[in-house]
N, C-alpha and C positions, 0 to 999 in steps of 0.2 A: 231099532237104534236111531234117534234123532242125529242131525247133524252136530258136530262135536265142535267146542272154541277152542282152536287151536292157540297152544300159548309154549313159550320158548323159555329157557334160561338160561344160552349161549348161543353167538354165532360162529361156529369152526371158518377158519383163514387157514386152512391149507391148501396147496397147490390144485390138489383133486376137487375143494370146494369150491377156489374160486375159476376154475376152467368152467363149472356149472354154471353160477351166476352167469360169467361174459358169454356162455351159450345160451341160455336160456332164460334167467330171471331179466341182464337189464333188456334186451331185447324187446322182452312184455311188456316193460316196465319202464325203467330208466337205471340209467346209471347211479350207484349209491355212493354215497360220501360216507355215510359212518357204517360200521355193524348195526346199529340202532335203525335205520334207515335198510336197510339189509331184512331187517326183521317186519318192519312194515309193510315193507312192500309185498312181502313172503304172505304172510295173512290176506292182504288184498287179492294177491292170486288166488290163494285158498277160492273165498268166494268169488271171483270171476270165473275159476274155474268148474264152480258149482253150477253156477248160472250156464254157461256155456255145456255142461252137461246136459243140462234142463233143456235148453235149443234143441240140441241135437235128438235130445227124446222127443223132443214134440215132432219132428220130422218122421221118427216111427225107424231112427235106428234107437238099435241096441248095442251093451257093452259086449264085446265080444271075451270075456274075463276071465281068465283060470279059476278068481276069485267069485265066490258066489254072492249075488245078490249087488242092487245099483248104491244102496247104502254104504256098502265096501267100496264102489266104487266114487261116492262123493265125500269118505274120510280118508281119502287113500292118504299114506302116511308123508308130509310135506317136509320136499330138500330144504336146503339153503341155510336153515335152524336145523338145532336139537330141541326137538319139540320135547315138552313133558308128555305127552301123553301120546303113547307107542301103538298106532293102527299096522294097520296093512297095506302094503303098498298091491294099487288096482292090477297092476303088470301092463296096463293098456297106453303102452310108450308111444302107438303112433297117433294119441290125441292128448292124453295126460302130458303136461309139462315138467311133473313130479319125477314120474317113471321115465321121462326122455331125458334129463338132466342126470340119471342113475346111470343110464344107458350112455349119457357121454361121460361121466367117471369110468367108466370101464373101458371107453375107446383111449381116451386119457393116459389111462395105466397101461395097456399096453404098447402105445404110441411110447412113453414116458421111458420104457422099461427096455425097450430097442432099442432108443437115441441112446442110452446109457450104454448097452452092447456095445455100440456102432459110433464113440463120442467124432468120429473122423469124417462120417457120413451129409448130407444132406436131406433137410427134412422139404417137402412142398407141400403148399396148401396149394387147393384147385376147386373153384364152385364155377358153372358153367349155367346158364341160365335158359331156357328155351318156353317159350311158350304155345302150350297144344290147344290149337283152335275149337272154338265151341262146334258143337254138330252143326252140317247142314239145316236151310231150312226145307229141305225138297219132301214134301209127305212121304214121300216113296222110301224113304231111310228109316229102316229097321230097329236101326243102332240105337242102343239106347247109350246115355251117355256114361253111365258104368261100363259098357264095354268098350265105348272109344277110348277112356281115360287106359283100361285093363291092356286095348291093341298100342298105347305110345309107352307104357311102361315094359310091355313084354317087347316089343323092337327096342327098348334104349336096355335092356339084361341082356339080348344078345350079343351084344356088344361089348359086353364083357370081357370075353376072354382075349377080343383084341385091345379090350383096353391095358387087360395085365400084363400082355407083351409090348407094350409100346418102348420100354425102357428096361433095363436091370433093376431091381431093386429088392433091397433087404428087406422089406415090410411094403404092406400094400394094403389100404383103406378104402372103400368103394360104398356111394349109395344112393339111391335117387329118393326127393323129395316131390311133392306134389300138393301144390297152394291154391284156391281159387281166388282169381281176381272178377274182374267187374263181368265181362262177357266170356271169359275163356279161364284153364289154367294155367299154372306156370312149374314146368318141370324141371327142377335143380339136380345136375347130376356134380356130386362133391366123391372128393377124395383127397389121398393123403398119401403120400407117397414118401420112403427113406429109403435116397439113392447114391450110389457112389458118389464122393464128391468131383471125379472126375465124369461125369455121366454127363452129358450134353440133354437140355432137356428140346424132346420135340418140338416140332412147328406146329401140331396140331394140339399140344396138350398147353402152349404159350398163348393159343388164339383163343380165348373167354370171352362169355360177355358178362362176367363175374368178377371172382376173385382169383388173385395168382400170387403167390408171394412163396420166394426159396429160402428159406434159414443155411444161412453157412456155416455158423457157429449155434452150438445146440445148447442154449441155456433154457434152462427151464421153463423159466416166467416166458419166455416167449413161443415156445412148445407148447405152453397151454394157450397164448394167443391165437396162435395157426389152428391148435384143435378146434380152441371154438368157433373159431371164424367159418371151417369147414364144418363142424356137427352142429351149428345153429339151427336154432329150433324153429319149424314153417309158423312164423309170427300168425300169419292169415289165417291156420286151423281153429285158430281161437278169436278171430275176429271179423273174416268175412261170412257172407253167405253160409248160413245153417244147412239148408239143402244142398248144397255146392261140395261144402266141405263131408257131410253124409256122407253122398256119391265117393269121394276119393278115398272114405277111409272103407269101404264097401270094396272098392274098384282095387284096393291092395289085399286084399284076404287072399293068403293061398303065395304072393310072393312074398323073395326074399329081400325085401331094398337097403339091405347092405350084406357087406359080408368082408370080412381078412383074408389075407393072404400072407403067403412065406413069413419071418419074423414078425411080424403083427400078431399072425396065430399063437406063435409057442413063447411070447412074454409076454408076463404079468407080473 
């Protein structure tokens, strides 16, 4: 099966679609002004995101796919539009921008479906930014840089479980990110938190070198700004270093980089 022209005859405007865009399409891309401009830019991903598949194969990774064969995986089936022409979506969210914008419709609805529970509650956005040093250059080091990245992601999961007690909260959204920049990566640890509105928020979870913002009042449209702000898509997997970004999506096989907690689990 050759690569297929993707072509639309609607763009959906609902709350769950445009929390994708503001996470992932303008990011790529830019911000759109019309649905018309929405659909263009969507096609343009298409093939960047072809192309950037092709990188990464020349580096001698592979798709790690439920779905079989890299053909599926370069028609994987594109958000944003209703496409006419109905593929398969790759499942490979943590390089695909297709399958990672599904993947925040889902964070979305559950997120969505709490606040609705809980109209009394307070929602927070939290992205934290830290960047893990490239290796040594002492010959003597072993490490390759697949395991250094594997040793800062397994020390920031154990961390976890004191993250999920730092506060009360009726829902709880957790995940680490990982981007290559010029000489090193850059590890994003984001979350989502809906907490009493009496709930005093820590000194440790106010100290970012990111994003921070509390919603008091739980309106919608802005529910889906906090998601996306927090499930934004690692821009650089699709734009820096091919070898770089290899290594990271290699160096996550086997963990979990997100995961819910209390109300976040049981609504949808």
């Amino acid at each position: 099966m050759a690569d297929i022209e993707f072509t639309y005859d609607y763009i959906p405007s609902r709350y769950q679609d445009l929390v994708q865009r503001y996470a992932v399409l303008y990011p790529l891309t830019r911000a759109c002004r019309s649905r018309d401009e929405v659909g263009t830019q969507t096609l343009k991903l298409c093939d960047a995101r072809r192309a950037r598949l092709s990188a990464l194969m020349a580096t001698g990774w592979e798709p790690r796919s439920t779905r079989t064969g890299v053909t599926f995986a370069r028609n994987c089936l594109p958000t944003f539009i209703h496409s006419e022409q109905r593929t398969v979506p790759c499942n490979m969210r943590r390089m695909c921008p297709f399958c990672y914008a599904r993947w925040v419709r889902g964070v979305w609805e559950r997120v969505d479906a709490a606040c609705r529970n809980c109209p009394d509650a307070h929602l927070i956005g939290r992205v934290d930014k830290y960047k893990v040093p490239g290796l040594p250059t002492n010959p003597a080091n072993q490490r390759t840089p697949e395991k250094h990245i594997r040793g800062w992601i397994a020390a920031t999961l154990l961390n976890r479980p004191q993250v999920v007690s730092l506060m009360p909260t009726f829902g709880l959204f957790c995940q680490i990110t990982v981007e290559p920049l010029t000489d090193c990566w850059q590890l994003q640890s984001r979350m989502l938190l809906l907490v009493p509105a009496a709930a005093e928020t820590p000194d440790v979870l106010l100290d970012t070198h990111g994003y921070y913002k509390r919603l008091e009042k739980l309106k919608r449209r802005e529910i889906v700004g906090v998601v996306a702000k927090a499930c934004r898509y690692p821009v650089r997997l699709m734009r820096g270093d091919p070898e770089m970004t290899a290594t990271i999506l290699r160096a996550q096989v086997g963990f979990r980089m997100s995961e819910m907690y209390h109300g976040f689990r049981k609504s949808r």
